[in-house]
Every structure is written in C-alpha cells, then in structure tokens.
N, C-alpha and C positions, 0 to 999 in steps of 0.2 A: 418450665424453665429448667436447665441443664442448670449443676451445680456451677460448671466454669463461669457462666456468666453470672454470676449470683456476688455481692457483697456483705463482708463481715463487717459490721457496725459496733464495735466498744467502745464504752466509757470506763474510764479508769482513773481513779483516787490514789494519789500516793500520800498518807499522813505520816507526820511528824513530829515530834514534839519535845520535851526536853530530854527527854532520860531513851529516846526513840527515835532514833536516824529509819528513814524512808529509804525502801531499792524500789526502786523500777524497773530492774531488769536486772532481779537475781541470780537467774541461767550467766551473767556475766554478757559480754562480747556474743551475738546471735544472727541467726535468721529465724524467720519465720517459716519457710515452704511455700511460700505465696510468691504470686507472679508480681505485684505492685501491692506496697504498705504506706500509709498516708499516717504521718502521728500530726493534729488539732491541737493546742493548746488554745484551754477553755478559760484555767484559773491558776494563777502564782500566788499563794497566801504566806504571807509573812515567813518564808524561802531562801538558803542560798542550795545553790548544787541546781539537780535535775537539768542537767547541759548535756544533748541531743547530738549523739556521736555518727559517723559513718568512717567504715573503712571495707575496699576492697578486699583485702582478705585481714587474718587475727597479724600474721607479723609482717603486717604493711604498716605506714603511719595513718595516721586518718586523714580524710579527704574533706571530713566537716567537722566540727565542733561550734554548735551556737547551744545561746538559752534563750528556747523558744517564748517570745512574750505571748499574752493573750491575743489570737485572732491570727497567731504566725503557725504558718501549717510545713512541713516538709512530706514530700512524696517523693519515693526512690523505688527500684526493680531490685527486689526483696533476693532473686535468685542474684545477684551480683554485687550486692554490697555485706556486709555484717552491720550491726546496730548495739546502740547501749544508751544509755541513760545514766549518768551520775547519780549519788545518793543525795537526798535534801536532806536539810536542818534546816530550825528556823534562825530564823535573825535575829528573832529578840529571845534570848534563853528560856525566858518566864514560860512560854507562849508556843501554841501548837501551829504549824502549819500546814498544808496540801498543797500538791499539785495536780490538775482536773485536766489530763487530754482526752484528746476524743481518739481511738484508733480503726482507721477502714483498712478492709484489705481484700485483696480478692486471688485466687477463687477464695467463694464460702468454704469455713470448715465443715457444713452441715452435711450430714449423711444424706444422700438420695432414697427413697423407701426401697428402692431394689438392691441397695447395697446390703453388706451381712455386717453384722458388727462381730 
C-alpha cells in the first residue's frame, strides 16, 4: 500500500485543571499538510473553551466556530482551510478537566521503507 492512500489515526487528551489551562493547538492558527483532516470528539469533562475553529486563510474571519459535543465530528481539506482549537479550563475551579478527540488524516505521515530519512 502507497503511503497517499494510507490513514493517520490520533488520539488526543487535552487536560486541565486549576492552576493549568489546556492548548490544543499551541502552533496557534495552522494546517496540517494533509489532503483531508477529520477532528472526533470523544469526551468533554468538566470543560469550558476547546471550540473547533476554521478559516480560509490567518486574516480572513472564520468560516466555523462550534464546540464539538461528544460523537460531533468535523472533516475539512486541510490544504484550503487553517485550524485551531481554544484553550480549556474547567468549570468547576476545584476540579481537573479533558478533552478526548480522535484525529484522522490522510495521506499517513508514516515513512515508506524506501524513503531516506
């Protein structure tokens, strides 16, 4: 199998907690390099922030802004938009939070064995 038709499968934990704001997407405003990127939300724990950005280009307005519930997926063409994610905290000060999505993307970042690194 050719890496282009291959898919990148992550999970990723953003925690939180009182004295500890969560990034998601510390690079700020991005792409990826990939042809399509799909972000899964898995889990929202005791959470405000992590709200799920898209914009055509960094000094466009954004074209999305949601917060993704559990079992809400967005898929976009990674070469034509940017992305970002808000920072979380949680809601109760006391109290740690996460946010659990899943993210697919294709092509794989995985090296082919005939590639050189």
């Amino acid at each position: 199998m050719s890496r282009d038709k291959e898919v990148l499968v992550q999970m990723q934990r953003i925690s939180c907690g009182p004295c500890q704001i969560g990034q998601p997407a510390i690079e700020g405003w991005h792409q990826d390099g990939k042809e399509m990127v799909g972000i899964l939300c898995l889990a929202r724990h005791n959470i405000t922030g992590g709200i799920s950005k898209l914009k055509i280009s960094i000094d466009q307005p954004e074209i999305m802004s949601e917060t993704l519930q559990p079992e809400e997926m967005i898929i976009f063409d990674d070469k034509k938009v940017f992305h970002y994610a808000t920072p979380i905290e949680p809601k109760n000060s006391n109290g740690n939070g996460h946010r659990d999505v899943l993210l697919i993307s294709t092509p794989s970042s995985r090296l082919n064995v005939s590639e050189k690194v």
